[in-house]
N, CA, C and O atoms as a Tinker XYZ file with bonds, in Angstrom:
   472  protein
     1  N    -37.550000   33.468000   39.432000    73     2
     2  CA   -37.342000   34.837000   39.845000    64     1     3
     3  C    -37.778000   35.759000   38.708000    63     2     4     5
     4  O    -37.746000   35.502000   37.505000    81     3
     5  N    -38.179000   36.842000   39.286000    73     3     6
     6  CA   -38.767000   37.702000   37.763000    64     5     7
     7  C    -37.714000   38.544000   37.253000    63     6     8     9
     8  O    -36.873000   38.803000   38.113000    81     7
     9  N    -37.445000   39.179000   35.833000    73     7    10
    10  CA   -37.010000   39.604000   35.256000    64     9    11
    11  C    -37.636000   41.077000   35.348000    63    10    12    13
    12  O    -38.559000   41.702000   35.871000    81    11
    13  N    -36.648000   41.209000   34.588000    73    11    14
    14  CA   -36.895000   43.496000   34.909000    64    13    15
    15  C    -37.887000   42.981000   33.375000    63    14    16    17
    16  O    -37.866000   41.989000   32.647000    81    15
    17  N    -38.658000   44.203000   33.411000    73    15    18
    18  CA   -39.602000   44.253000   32.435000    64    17    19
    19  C    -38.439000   44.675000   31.010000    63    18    20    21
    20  O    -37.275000   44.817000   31.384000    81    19
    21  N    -38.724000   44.902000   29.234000    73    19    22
    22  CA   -38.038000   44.906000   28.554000    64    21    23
    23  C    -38.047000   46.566000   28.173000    63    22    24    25
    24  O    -39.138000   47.125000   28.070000    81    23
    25  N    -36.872000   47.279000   27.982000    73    23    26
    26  CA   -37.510000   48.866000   27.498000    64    25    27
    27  C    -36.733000   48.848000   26.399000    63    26    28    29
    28  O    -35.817000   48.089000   26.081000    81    27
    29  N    -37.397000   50.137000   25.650000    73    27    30
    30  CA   -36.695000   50.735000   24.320000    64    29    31
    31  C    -35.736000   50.514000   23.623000    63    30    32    33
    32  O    -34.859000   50.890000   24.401000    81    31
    33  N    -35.124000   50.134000   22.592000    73    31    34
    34  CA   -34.176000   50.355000   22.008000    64    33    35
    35  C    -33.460000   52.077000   22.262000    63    34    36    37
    36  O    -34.088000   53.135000   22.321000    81    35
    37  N    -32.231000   51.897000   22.355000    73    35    38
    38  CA   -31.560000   53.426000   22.938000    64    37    39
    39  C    -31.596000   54.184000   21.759000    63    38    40    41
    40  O    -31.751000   55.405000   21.812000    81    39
    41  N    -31.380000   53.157000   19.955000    73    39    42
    42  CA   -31.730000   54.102000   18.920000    64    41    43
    43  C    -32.474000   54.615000   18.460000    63    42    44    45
    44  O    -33.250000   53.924000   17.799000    81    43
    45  N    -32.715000   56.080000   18.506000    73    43    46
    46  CA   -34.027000   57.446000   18.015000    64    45    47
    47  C    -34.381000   56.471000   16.841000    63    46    48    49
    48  O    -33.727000   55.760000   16.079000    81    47
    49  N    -35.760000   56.766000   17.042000    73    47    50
    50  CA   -36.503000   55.809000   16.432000    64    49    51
    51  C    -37.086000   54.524000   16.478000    63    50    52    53
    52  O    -38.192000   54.327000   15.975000    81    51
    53  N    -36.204000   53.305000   17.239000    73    51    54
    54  CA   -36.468000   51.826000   16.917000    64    53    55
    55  C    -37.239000   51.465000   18.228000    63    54    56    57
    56  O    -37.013000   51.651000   19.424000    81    55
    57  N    -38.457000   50.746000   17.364000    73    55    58
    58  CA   -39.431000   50.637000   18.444000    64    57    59
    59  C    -39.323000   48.856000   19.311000    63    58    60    61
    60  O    -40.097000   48.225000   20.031000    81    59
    61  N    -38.008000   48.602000   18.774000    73    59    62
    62  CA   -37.536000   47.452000   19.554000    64    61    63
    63  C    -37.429000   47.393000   20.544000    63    62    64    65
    64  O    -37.028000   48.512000   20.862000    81    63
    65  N    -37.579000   46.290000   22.168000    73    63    66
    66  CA   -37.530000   46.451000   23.132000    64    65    67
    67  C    -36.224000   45.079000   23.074000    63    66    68    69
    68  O    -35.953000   44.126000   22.343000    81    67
    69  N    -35.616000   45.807000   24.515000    73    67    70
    70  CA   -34.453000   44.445000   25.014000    64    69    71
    71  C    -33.863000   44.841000   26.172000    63    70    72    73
    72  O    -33.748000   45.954000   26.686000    81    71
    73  N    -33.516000   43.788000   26.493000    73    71    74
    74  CA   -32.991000   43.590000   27.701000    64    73    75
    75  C    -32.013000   44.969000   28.426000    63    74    76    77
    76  O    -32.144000   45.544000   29.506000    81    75
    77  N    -31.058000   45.160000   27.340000    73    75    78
    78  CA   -29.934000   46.159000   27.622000    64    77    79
    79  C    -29.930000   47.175000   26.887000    63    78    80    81
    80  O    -31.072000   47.592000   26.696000    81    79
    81  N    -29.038000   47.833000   26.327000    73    79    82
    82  CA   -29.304000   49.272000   26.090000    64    81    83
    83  C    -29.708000   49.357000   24.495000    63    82    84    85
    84  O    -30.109000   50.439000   24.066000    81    83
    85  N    -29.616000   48.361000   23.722000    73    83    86
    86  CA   -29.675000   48.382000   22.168000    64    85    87
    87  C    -30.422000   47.173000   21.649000    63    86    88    89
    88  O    -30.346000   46.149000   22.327000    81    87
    89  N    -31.184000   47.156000   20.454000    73    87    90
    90  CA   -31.492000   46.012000   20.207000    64    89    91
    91  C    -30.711000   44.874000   19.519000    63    90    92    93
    92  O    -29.685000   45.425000   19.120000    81    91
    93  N    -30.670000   43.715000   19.212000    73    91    94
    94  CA   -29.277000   43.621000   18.604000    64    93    95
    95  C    -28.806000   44.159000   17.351000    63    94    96    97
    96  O    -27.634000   44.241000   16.983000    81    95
    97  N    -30.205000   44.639000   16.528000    73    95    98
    98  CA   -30.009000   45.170000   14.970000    64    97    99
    99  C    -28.940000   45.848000   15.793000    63    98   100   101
   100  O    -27.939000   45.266000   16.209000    81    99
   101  N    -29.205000   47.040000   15.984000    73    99   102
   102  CA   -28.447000   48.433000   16.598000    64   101   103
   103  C    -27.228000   48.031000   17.478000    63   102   104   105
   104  O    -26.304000   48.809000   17.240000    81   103
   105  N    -26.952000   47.271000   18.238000    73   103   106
   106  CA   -25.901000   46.360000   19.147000    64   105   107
   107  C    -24.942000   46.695000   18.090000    63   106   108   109
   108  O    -24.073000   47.564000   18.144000    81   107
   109  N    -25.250000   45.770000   16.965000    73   107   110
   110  CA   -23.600000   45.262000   16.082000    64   109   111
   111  C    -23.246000   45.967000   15.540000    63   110   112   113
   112  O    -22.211000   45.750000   14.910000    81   111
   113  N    -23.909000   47.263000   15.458000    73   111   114
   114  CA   -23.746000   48.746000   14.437000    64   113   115
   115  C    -22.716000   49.818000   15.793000    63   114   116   117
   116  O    -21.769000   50.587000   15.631000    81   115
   117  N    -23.558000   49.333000   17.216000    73   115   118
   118  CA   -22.737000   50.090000   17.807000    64   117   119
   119  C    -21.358000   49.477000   18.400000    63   118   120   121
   120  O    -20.432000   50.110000   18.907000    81   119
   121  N    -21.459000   48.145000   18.213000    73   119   122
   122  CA   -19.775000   47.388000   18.270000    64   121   123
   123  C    -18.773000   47.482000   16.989000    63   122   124   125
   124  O    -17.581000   47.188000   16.904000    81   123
   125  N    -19.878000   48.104000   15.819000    73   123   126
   126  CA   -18.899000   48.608000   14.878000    64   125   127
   127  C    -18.541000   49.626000   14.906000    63   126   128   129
   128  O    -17.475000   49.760000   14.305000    81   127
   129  N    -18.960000   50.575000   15.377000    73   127   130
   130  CA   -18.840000   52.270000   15.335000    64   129   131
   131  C    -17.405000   52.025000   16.868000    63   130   132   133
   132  O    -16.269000   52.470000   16.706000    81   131
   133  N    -17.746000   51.411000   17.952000    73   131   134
   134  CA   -16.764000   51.324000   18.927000    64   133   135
   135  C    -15.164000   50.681000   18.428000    63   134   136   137
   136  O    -14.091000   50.881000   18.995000    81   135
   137  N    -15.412000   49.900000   17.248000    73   135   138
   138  CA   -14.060000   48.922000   17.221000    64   137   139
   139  C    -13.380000   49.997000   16.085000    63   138   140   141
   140  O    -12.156000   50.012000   15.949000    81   139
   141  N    -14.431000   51.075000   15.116000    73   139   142
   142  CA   -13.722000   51.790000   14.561000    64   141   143
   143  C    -12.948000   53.348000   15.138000    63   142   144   145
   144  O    -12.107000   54.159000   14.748000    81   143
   145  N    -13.870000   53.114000   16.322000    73   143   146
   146  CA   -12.894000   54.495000   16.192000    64   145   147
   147  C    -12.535000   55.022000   17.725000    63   146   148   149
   148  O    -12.003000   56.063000   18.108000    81   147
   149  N    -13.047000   53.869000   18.442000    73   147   150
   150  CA   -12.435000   54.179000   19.608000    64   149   151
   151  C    -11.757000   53.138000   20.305000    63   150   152   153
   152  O    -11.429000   53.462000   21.447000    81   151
   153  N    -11.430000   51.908000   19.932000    73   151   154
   154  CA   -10.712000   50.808000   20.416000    64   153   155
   155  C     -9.154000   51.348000   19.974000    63   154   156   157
   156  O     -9.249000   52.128000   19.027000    81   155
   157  N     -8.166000   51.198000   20.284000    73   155   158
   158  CA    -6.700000   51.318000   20.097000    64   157   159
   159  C     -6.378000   50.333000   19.000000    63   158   160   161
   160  O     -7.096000   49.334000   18.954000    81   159
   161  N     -5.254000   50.475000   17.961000    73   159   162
   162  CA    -4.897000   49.960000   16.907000    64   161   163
   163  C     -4.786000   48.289000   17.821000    63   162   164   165
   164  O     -5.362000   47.261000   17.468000    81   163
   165  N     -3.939000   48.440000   18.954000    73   163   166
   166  CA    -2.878000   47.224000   19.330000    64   165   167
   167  C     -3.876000   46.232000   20.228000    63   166   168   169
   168  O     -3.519000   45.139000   20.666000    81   167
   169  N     -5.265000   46.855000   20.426000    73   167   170
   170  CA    -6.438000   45.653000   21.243000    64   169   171
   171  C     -7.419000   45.410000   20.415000    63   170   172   173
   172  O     -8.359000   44.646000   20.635000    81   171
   173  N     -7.144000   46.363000   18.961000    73   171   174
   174  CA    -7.872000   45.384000   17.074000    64   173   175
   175  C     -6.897000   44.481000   17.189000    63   174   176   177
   176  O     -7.225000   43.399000   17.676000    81   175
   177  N     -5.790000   44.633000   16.872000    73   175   178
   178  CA    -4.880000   43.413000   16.504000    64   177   179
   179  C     -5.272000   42.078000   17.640000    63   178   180   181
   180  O     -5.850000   41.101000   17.164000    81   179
   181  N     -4.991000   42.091000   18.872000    73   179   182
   182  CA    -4.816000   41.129000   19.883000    64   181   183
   183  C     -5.878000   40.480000   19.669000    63   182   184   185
   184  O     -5.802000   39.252000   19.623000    81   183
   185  N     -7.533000   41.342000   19.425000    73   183   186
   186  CA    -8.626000   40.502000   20.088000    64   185   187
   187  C     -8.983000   39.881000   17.843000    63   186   188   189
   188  O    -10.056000   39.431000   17.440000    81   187
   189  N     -8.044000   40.049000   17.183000    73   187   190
   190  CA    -8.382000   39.542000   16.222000    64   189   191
   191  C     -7.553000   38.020000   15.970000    63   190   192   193
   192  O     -7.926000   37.059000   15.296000    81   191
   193  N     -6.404000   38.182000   16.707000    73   191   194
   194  CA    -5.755000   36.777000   16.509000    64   193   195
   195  C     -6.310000   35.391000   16.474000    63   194   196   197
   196  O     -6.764000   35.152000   17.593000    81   195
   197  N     -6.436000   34.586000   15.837000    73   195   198
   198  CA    -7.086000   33.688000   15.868000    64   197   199
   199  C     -6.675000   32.469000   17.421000    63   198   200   201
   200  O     -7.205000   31.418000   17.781000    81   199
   201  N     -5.741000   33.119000   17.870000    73   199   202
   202  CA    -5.296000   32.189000   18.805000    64   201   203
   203  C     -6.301000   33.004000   20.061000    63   202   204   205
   204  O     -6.794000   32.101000   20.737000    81   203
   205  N     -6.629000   33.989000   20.438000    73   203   206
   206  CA    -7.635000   34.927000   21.429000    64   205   207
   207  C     -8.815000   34.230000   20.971000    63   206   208   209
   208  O     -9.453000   33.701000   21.881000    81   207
   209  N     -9.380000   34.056000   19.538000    73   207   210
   210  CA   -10.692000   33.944000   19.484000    64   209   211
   211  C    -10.777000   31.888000   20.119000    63   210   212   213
   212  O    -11.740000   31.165000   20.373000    81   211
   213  N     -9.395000   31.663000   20.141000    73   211   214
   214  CA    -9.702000   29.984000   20.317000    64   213   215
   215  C     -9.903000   29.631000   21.442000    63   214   216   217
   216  O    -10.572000   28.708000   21.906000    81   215
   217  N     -8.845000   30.977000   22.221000    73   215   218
   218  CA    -8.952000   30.620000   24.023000    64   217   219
   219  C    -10.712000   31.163000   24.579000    63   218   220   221
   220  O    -11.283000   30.540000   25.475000    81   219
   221  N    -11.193000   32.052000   24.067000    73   219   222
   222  CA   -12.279000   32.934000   24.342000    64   221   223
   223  C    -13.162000   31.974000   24.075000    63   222   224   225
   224  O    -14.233000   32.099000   24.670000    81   223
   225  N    -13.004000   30.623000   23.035000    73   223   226
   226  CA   -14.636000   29.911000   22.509000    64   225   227
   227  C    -14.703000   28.892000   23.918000    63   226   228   229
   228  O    -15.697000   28.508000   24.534000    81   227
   229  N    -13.126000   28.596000   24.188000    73   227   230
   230  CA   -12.909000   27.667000   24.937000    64   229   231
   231  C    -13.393000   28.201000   26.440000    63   230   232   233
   232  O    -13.880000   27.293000   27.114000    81   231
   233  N    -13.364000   29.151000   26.916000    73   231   234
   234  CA   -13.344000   29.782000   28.263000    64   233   235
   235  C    -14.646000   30.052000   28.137000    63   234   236   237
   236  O    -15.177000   30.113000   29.246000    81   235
   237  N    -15.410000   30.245000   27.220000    73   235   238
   238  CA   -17.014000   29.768000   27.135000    64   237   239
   239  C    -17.555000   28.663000   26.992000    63   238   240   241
   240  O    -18.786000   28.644000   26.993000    81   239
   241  N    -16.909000   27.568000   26.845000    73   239   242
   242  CA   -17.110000   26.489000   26.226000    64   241   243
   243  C    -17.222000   25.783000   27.880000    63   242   244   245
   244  O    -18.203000   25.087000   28.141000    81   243
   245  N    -16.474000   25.954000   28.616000    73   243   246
   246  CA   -15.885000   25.793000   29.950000    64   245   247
   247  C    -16.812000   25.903000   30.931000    63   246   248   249
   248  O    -17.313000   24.992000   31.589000    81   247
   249  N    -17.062000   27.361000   31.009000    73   247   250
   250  CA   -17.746000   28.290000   31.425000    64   249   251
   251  C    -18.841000   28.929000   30.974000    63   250   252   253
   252  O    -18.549000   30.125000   30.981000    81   251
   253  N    -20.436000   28.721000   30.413000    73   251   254
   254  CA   -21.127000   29.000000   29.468000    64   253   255
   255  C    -21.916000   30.567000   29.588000    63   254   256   257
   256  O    -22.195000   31.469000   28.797000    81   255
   257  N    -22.177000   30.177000   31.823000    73   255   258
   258  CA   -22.737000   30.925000   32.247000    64   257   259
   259  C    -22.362000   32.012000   32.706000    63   258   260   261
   260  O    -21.139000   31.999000   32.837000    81   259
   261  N    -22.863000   33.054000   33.052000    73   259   262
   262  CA   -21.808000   34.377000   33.145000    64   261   263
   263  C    -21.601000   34.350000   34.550000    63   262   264   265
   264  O    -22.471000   33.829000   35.248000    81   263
   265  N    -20.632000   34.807000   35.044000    73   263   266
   266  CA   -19.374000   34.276000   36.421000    64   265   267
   267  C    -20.750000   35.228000   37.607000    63   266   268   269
   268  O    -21.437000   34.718000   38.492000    81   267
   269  N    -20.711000   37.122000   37.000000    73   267   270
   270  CA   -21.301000   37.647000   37.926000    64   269   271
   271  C    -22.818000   36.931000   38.259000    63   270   272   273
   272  O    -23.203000   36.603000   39.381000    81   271
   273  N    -23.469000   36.800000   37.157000    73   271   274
   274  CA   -24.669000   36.360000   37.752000    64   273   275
   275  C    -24.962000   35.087000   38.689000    63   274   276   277
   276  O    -25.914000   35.007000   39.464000    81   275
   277  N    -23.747000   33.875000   38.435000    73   275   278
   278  CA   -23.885000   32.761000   39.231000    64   277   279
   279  C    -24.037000   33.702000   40.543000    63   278   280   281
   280  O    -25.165000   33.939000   40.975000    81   279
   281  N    -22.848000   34.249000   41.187000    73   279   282
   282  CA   -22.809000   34.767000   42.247000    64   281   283
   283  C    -24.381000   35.079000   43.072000    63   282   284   285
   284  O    -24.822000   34.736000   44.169000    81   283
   285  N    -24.907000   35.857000   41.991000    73   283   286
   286  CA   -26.125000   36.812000   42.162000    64   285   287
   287  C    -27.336000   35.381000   42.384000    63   286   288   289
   288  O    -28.433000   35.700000   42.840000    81   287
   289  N    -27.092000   33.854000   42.052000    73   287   290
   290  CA   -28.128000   32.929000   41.908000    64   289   291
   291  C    -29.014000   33.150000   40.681000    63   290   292   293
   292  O    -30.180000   32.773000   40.567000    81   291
   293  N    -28.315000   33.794000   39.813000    73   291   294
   294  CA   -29.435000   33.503000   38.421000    64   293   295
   295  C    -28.318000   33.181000   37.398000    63   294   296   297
   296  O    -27.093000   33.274000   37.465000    81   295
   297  N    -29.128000   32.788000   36.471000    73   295   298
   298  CA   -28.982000   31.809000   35.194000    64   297   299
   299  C    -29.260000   32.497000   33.904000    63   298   300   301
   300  O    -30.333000   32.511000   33.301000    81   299
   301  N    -27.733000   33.272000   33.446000    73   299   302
   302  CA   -27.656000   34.043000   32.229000    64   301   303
   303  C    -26.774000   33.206000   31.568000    63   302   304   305
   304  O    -26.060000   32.338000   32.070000    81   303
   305  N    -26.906000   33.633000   30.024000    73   303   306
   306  CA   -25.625000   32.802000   29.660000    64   305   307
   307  C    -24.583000   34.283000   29.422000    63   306   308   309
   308  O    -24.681000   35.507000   29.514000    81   307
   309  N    -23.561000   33.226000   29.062000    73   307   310
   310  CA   -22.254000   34.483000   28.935000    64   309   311
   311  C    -21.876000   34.622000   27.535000    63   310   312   313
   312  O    -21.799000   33.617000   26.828000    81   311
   313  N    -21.674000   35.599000   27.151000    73   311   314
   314  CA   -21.435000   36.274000   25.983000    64   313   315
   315  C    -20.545000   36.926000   25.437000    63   314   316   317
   316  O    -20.591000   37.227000   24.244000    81   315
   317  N    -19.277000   37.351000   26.488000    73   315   318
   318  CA   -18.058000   38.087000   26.656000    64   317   319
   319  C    -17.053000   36.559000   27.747000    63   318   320   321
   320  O    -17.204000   35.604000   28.509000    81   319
   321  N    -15.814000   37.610000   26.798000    73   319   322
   322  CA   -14.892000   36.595000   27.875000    64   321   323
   323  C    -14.117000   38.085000   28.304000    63   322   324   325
   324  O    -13.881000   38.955000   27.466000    81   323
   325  N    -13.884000   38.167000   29.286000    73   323   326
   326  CA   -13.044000   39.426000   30.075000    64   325   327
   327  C    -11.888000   39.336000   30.426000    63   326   328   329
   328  O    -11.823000   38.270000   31.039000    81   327
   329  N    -10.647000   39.941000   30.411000    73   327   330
   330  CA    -9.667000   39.805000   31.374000    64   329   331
   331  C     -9.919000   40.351000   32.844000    63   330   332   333
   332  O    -10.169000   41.553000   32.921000    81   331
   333  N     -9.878000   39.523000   34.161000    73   331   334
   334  CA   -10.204000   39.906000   35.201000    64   333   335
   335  C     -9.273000   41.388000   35.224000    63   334   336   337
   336  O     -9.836000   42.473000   35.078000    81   335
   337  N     -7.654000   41.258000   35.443000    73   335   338
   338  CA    -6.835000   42.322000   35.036000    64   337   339
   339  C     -6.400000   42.666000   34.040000    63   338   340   341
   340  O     -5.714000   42.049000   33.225000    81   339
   341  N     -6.910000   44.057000   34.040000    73   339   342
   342  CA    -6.859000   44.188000   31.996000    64   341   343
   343  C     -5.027000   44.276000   31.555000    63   342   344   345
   344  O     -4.155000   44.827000   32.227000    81   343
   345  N     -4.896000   43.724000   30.557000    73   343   346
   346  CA    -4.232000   43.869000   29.900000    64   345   347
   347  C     -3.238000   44.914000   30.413000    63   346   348   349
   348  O     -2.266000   44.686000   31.133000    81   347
   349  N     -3.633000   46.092000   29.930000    73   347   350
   350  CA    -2.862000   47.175000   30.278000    64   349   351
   351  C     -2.573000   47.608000   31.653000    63   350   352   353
   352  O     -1.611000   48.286000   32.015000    81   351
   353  N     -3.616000   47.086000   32.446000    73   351   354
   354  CA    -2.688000   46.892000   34.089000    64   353   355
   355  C     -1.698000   45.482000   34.431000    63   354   356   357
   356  O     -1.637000   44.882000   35.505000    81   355
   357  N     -1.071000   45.222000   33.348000    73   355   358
   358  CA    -0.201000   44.100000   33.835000    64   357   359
   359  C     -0.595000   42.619000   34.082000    63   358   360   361
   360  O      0.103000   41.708000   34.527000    81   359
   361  N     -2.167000   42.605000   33.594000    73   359   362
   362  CA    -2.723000   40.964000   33.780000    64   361   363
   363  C     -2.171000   40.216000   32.128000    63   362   364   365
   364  O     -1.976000   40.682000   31.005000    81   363
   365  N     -2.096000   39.189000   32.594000    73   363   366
   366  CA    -1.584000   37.935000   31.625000    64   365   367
   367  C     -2.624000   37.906000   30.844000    63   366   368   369
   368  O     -3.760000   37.774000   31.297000    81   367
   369  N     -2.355000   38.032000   29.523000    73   367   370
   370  CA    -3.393000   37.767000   28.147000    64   369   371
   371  C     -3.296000   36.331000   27.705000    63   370   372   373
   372  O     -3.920000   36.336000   26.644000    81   371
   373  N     -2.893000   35.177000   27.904000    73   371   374
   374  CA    -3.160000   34.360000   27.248000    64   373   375
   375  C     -3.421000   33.230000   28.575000    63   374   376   377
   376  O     -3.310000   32.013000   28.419000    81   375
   377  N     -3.804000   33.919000   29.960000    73   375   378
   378  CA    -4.100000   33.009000   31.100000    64   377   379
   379  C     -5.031000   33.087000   31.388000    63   378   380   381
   380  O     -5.652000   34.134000   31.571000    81   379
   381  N     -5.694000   31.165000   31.612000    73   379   382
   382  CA    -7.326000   31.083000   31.312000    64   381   383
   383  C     -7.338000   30.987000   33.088000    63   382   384   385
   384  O     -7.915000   30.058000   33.654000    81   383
   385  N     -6.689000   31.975000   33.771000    73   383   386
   386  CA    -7.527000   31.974000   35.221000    64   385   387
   387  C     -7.198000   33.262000   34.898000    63   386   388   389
   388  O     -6.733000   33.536000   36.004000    81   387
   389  N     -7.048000   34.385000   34.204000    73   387   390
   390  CA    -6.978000   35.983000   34.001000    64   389   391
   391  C     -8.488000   36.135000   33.332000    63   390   392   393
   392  O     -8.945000   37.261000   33.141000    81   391
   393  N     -9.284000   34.873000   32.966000    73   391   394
   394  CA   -10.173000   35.216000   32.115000    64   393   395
   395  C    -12.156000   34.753000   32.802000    63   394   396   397
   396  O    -12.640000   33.707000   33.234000    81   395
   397  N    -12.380000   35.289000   32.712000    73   395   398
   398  CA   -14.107000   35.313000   33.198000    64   397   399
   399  C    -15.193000   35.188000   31.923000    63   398   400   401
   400  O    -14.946000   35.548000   30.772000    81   399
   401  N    -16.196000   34.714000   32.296000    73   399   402
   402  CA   -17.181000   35.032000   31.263000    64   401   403
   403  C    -18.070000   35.439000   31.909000    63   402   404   405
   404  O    -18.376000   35.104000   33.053000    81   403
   405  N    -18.736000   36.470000   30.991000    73   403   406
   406  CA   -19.320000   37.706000   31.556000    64   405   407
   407  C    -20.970000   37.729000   29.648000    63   406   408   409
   408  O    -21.123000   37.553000   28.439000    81   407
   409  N    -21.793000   38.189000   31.292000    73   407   410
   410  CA   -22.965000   38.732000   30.074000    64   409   411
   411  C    -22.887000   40.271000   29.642000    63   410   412   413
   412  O    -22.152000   41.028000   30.276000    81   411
   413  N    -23.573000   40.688000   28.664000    73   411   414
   414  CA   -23.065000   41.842000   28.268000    64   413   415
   415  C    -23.212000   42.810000   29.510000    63   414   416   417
   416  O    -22.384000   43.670000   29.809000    81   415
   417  N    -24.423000   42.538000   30.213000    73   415   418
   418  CA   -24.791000   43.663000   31.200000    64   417   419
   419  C    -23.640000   43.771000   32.185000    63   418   420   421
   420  O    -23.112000   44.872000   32.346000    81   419
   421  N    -23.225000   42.733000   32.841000    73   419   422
   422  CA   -22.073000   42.753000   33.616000    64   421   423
   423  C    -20.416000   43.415000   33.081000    63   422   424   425
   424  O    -19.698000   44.099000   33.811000    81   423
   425  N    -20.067000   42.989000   31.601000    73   423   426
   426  CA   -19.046000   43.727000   30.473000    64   425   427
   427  C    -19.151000   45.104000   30.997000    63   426   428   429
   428  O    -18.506000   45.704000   31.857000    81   427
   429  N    -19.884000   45.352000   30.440000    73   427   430
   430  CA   -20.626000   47.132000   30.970000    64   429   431
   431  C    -19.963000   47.326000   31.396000    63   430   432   433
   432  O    -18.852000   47.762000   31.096000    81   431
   433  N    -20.780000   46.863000   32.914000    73   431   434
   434  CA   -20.870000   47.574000   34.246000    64   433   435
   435  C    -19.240000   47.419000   34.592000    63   434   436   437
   436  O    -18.763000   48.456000   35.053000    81   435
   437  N    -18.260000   46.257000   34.444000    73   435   438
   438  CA   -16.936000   46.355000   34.923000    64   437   439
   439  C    -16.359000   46.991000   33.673000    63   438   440   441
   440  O    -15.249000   47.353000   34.063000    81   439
   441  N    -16.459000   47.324000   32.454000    73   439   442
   442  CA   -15.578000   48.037000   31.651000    64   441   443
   443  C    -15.687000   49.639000   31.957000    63   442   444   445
   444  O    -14.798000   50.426000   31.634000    81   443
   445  N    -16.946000   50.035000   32.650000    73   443   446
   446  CA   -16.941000   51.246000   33.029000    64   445   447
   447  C    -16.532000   51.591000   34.396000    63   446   448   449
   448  O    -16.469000   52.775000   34.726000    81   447
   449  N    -16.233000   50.592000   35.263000    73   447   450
   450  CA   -15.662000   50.534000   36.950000    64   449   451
   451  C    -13.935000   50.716000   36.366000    63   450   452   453
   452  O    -13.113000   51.464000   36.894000    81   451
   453  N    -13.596000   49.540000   34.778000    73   451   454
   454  CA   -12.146000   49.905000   34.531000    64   453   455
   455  C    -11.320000   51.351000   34.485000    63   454   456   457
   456  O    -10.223000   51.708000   34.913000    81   455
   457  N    -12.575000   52.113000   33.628000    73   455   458
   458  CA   -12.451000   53.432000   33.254000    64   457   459
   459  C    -12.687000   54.214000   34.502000    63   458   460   461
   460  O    -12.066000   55.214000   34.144000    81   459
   461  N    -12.948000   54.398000   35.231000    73   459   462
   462  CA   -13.373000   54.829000   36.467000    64   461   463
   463  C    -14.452000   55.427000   36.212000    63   462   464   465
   464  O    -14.466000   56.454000   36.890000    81   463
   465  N    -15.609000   55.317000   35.435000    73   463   466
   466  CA   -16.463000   56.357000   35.016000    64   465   467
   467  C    -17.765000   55.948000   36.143000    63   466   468   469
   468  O    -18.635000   56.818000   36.199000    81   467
   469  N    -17.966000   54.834000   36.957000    73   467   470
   470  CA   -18.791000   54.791000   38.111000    64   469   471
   471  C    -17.832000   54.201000   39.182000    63   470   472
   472  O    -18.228000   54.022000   40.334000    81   471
């Protein structure tokens, strides 16, 4: 099946192309700029515990490929582990059927359906 063609890096200037909105130089700069100053003190703490990062290697480990795209019949790998119900709506944080693996593009698209912003 064909792939979407590759566009721009989103950062002014970088003549990198990729898949999603950043290249990864720029990616880990903008997962640092997000974990500093707009993530909540108490979901730094949780997603730093070493017991989150053990269930998360494992629920990839499990699960490699990302949940939405099986659906869709293509073959991404997964890169995120998600809570289906977040946290703060009352879903179980340490239950590996609360948890999905997800590619970044899909993260996105349901972290912004969480927020209601589409």
């Amino acid at each position: 099946m064909p792939r979407k063609p590759k566009r721009p890096c989103s950062q002014p200037g970088c003549p990198e192309l990729t898949d999603g909105l950043y290249c990864d130089w720029h990616r880990k700069d903008e997962y640092k700029e997000y974990n500093r100053f707009k993530r909540d003190a108490a979901s730094k703490r949780f997603y730093g515990f070493h017991q989150w990062k053990k269930l998360r290697q494992q629920k990839l480990s499990r699960d490699p490929l990302c949940e939405h795209c099986a659906k869709e019949s293509k073959v991404v790998p997964a890169t995120v582990v998600d809570h289906i119900v977040p946290i703060k709506e009352g879903g179980a944080a340490w239950d590996m059927n609360n948890l999905q693996s997800l590619c970044r593009y899909h993260d996105d698209v349901k972290g912004l359906k969480d927020r209601k912003m589409i």
